[in-house]
C-alpha positions as CSV (number, residue, x, y, z in Angstrom):
1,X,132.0,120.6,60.9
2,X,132.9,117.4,62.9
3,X,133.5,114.1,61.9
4,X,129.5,112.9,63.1
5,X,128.2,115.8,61.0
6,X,130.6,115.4,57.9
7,X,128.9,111.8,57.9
8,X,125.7,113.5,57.9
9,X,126.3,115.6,55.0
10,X,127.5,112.8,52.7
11,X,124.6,110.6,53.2
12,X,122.7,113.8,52.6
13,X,124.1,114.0,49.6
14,X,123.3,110.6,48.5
15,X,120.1,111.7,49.2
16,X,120.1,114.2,46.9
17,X,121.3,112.2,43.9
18,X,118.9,109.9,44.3
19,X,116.1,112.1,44.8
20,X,117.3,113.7,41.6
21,X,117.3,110.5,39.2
22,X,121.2,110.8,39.3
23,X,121.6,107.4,40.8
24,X,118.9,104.7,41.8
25,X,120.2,102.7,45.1
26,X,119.2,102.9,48.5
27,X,120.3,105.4,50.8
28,X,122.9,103.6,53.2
29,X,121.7,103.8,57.1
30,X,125.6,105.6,58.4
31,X,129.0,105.9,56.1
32,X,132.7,106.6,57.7
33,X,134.7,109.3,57.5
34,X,138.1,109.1,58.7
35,X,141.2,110.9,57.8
36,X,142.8,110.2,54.5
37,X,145.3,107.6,53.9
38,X,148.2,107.2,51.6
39,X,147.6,108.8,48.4
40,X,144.8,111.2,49.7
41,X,144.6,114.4,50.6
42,X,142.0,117.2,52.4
43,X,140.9,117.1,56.0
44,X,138.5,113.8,55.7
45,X,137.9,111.0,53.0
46,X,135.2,108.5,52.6
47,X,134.8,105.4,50.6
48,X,130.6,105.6,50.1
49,X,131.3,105.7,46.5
50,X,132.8,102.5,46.5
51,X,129.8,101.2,48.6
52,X,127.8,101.6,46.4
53,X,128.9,101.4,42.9
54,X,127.3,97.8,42.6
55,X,123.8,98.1,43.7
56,X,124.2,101.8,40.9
57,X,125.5,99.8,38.5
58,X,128.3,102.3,37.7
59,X,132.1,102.9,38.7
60,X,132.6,103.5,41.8
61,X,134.5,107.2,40.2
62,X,132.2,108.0,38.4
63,X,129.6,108.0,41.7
64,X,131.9,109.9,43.5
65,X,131.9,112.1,40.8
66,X,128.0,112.2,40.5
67,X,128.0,113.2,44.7
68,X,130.8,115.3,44.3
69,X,129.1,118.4,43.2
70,X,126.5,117.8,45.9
71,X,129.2,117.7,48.5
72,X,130.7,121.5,47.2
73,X,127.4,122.9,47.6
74,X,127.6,122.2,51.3
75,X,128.8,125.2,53.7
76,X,131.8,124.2,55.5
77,X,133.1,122.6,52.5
78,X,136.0,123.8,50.4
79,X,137.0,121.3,48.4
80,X,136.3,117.5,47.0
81,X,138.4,115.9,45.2
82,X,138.5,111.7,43.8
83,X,141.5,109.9,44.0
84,X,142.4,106.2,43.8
85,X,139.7,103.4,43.1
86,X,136.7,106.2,43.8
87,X,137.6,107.5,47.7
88,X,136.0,110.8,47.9
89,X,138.5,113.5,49.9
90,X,136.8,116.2,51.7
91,X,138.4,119.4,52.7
92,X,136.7,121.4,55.3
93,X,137.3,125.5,56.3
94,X,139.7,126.0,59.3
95,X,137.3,125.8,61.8
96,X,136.9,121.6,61.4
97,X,139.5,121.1,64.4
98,X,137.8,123.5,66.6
99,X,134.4,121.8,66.1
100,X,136.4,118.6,66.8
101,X,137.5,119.6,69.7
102,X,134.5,121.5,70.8
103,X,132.8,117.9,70.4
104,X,134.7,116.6,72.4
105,X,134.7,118.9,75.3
106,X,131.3,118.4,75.2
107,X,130.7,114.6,74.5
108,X,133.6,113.9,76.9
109,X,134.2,110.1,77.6
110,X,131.2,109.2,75.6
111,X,132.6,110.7,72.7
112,X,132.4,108.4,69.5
113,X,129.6,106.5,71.3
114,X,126.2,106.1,68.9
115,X,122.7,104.5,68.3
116,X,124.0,102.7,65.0
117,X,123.4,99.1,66.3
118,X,120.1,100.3,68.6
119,X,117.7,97.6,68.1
120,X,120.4,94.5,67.6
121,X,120.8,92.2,70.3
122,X,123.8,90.5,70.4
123,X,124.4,87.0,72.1
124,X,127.9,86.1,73.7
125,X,129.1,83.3,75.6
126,X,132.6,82.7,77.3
127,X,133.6,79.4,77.9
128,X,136.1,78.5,81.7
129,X,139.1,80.9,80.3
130,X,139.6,84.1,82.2
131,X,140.7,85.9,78.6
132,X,137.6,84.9,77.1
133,X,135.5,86.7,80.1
134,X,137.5,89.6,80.0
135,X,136.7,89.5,76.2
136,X,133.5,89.0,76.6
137,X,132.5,91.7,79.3
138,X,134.6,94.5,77.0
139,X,133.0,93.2,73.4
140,X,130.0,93.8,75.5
141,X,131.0,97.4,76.2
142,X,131.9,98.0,73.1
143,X,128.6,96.7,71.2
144,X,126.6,98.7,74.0
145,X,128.7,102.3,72.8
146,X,127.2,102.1,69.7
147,X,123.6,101.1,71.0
148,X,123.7,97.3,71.0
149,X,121.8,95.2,73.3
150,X,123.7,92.3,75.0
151,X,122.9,89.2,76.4
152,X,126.1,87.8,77.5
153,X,126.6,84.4,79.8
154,X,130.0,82.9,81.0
155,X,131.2,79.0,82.3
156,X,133.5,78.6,85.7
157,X,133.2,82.1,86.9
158,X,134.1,82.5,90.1
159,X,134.6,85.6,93.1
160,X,138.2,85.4,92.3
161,X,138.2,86.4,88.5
162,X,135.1,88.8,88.7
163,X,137.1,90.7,92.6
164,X,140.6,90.8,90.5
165,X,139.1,91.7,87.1
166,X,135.9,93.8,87.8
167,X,134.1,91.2,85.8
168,X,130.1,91.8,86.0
169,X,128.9,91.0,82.5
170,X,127.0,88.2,81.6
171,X,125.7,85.2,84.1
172,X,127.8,82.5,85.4
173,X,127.8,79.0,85.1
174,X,125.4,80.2,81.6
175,X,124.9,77.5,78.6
176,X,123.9,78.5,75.2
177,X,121.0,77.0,75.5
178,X,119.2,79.7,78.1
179,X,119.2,81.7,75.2
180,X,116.3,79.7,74.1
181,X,115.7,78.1,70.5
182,X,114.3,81.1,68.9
183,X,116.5,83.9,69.9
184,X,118.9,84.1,67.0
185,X,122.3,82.7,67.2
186,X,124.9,82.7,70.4
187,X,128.5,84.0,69.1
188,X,131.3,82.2,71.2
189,X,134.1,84.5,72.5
190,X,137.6,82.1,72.2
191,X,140.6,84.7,72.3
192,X,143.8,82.4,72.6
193,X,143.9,81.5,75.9
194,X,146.1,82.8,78.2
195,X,149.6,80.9,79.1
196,X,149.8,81.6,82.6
197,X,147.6,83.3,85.5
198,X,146.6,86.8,84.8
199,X,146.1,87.4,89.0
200,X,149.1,88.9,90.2
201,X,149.1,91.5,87.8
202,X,146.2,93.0,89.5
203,X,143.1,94.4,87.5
204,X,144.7,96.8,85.1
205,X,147.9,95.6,83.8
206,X,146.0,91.9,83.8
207,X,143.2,93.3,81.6
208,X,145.9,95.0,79.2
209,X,148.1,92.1,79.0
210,X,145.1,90.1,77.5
211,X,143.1,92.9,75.6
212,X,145.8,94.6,74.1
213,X,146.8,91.6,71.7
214,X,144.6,90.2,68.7
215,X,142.3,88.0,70.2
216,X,144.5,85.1,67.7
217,X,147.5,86.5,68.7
218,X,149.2,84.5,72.3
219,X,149.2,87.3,75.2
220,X,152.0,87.6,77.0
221,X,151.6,87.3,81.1
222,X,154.2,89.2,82.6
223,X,155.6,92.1,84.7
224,X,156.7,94.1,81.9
225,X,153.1,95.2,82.2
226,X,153.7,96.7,85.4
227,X,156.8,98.8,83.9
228,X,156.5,102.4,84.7
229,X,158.4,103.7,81.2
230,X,158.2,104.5,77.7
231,X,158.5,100.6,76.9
232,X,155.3,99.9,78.3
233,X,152.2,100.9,76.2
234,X,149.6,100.8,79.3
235,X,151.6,103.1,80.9
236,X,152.3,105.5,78.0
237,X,148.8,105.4,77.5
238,X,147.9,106.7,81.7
239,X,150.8,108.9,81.4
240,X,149.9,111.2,79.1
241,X,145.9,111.3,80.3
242,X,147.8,112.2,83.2
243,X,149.8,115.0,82.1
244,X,146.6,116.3,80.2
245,X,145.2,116.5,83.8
246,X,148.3,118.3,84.9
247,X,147.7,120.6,82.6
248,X,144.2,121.7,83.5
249,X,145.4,121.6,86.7
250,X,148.1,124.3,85.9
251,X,146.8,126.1,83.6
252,X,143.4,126.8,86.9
253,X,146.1,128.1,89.1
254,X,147.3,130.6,86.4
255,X,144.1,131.7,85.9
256,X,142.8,130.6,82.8
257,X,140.9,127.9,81.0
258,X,140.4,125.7,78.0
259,X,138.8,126.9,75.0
260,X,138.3,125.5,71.3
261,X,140.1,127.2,68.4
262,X,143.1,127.2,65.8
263,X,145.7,125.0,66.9
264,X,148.2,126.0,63.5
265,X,151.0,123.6,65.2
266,X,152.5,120.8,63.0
267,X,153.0,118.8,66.1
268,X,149.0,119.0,66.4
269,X,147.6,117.0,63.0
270,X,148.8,114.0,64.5
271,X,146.9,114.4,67.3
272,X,143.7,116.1,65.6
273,X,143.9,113.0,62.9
274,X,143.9,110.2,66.0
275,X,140.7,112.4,67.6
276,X,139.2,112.7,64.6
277,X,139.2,108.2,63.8
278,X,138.3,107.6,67.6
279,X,134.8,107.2,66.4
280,X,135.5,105.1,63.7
281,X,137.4,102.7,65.6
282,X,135.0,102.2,68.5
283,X,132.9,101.1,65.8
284,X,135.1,98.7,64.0
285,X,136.3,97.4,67.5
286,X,132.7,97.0,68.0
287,X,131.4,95.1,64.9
288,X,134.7,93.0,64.8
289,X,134.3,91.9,68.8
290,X,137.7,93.0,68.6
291,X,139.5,95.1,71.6
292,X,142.9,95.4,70.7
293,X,141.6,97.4,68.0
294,X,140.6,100.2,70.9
295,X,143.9,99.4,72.8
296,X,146.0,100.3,70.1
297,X,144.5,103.1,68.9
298,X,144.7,104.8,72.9
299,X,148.7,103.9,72.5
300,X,148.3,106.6,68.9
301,X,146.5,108.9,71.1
302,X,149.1,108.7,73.9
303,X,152.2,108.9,71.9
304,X,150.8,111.9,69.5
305,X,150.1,114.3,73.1
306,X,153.6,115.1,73.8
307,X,154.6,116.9,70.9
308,X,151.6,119.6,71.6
309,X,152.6,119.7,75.7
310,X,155.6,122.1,75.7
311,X,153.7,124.9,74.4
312,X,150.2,124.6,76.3
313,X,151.6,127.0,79.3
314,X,153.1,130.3,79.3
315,X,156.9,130.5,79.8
316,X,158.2,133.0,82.2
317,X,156.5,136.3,82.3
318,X,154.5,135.3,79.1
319,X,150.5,135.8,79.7
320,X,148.3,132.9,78.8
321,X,146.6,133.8,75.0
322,X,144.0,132.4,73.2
323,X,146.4,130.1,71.6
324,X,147.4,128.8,75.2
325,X,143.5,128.4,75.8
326,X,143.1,125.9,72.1
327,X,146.0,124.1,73.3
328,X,145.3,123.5,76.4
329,X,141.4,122.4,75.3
330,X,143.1,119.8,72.8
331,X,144.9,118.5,75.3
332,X,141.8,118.1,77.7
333,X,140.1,116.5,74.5
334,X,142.9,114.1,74.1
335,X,142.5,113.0,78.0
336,X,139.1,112.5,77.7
337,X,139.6,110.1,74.9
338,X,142.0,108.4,76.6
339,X,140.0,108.0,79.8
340,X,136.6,107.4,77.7
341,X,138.2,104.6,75.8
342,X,140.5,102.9,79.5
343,X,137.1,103.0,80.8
344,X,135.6,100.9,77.8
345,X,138.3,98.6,78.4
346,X,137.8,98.1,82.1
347,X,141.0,100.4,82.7
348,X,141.7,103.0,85.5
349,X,142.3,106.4,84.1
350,X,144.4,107.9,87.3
351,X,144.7,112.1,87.4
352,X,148.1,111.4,88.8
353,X,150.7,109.1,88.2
């Protein structure tokens, strides 16, 4: 069961109590899923009972409890258990990282993209700053992953900003008011501004150096960006999608290929946990307007792949098994997550670096 269908199955089982008497709110459109954190325990937890313990009337415990039952009837499902203020903690059968992964494989950079905002349209405007149009044009990627409709327009654009950057999103020289009177309200993109010309750093490193901070935090314009080592985040992040391209690469000229299954490895969870929340973060990172929330979740990404790289290939005269074949597909999951959430950001993913 994947993350996208776990989700599923808890608002099916709101469903159910409802439909049953057991509790009288109204079915939520999505709820998230994510792995546990401190205190919890299982494969997934989710905080729908929390949602909605005020429209029921009731503590938010005892509606987990009241879905709780409806969760263990649910094939797939091994265990539920409540813990802290209500968070429901899911345990799935052993197969939940191999249907991860399979997901994955199959979504490729478009996994964690949805519908959930199809039918919103979503006004931005950038003011003459080039870190508000590069916030602008990836907020607008963002909202459009999870089905958003944007209208975006930007002040003082000119050729060299958009050549540099690869900006195209939103019109230049575009005042609020061209959204017209009745079209619902213009939301104004004002990262801090940048303390020194972005340019020189060319398209990549420039776009990092202002995304990957907090839009309130003060980016920092310099070559450290350009680093090629461990010190540099960007680069962690390109290195190991690189290596994960390697990999494939290796792996074809020894004959064999990727494919989903157990991964037992300690040195995986890390890895399967960061997978698992991509969805979930392309959604807060959405709804927030907020990119370095994507940034820094690629730098978890990239750092937890290098713990599962050593044993992806056979050593010596060892022949490649099916555990070689679910490594080496967790690895090509991890780079397309990397590369699928670069390319949100306006990022080169290179094969080789």
């Amino acid at each position: 069961m994947t993350p996208v269908e776990l989700s599923r199955t808890v608002l099916h089982a709101v469903r159910c109590a409802v439909d049953e008497g057991e509790l009288a709110v109204a079915v939520p459109e999505r709820v998230v899923v994510a792995p546990p954190g401190p205190g919890g325990c299982g494969d997934y937890a989710t905080n729908v009972a929390l949602q909605l313990a005020r429209p029921a009337g009731r503590p938010a415990p005892r509606v987990a409890e009241i879905l709780r039952p409806h969760l263990l009837r649910t094939d797939g499902i091994t265990d539920v258990v409540v813990t802290g203020p209500g968070f429901l903690n899911i345990s799935l059968r052993g197969s939940a990282p191999v249907a991860l992964v399979g997901e994955i494989l199959r979504r490729g950079a478009r996994y964690g993209h949805t519908d959930a905002l199809a039918g919103q349209v979503v006004r931005l405007h950038a003011g003459r700053e080039v870190r508000a149009h590069v916030h602008l044009d990836v907020v607008g990627r963002l909202l459009r992953s999870q089905g958003a409709v944007v209208r975006a327009g930007r002040e003082g654009a000119g050729a060299e900003w958009d050549g540099v950057l690869g900006l195209a999103d939103g019109d230049r020289e575009a005042p609020e008011e061209r959204y017209g009177t009745g079209d619902g309200p213009v939301t104004r993109v004002r990262p801090v501004p940048a303390p020194a010309d972005p340019l020189p750093l060319g398209r990549d490193a420039a776009r990092w150096a202002l995304l990957h901070p907090a839009p309130h935090d003060r980016p920092r314009i310099g070559d450290e960006h350009l680093a090629q080592r461990e010190s540099n985040p960007l680069f962690r992040v390109r290195y190991a999608h690189a290596r994960t391209r390697a990999l494939l690469r290796n792996a074809a000229g020894l004959g064999f290929a990727p494919e989903p299954g157990p991964v037992p490895e300690a040195a995986a969870r890390p890895l399967l946990q960061a997978l698992a929340d991509h969805p979930r973060v392309l959604a807060a990172a959405a709804a927030r307007h907020a990119p370095d929330r994507l940034a820094r979740h690629l730098v978890t990404v990239a750092d937890a792949v290098p713990p599962l790289l050593p044993a992806v290939l056979p050593l010596g005269e060892e022949k490649p098994s099916a555990a070689h074949r679910a490594r080496l597909a967790l690895a090509e999951a991890a780079g397309s997550v990397l590369a699928g959430g670069l390319s949100l950001l306006g990022i080169d993913a290179p094969d080789h670096l």
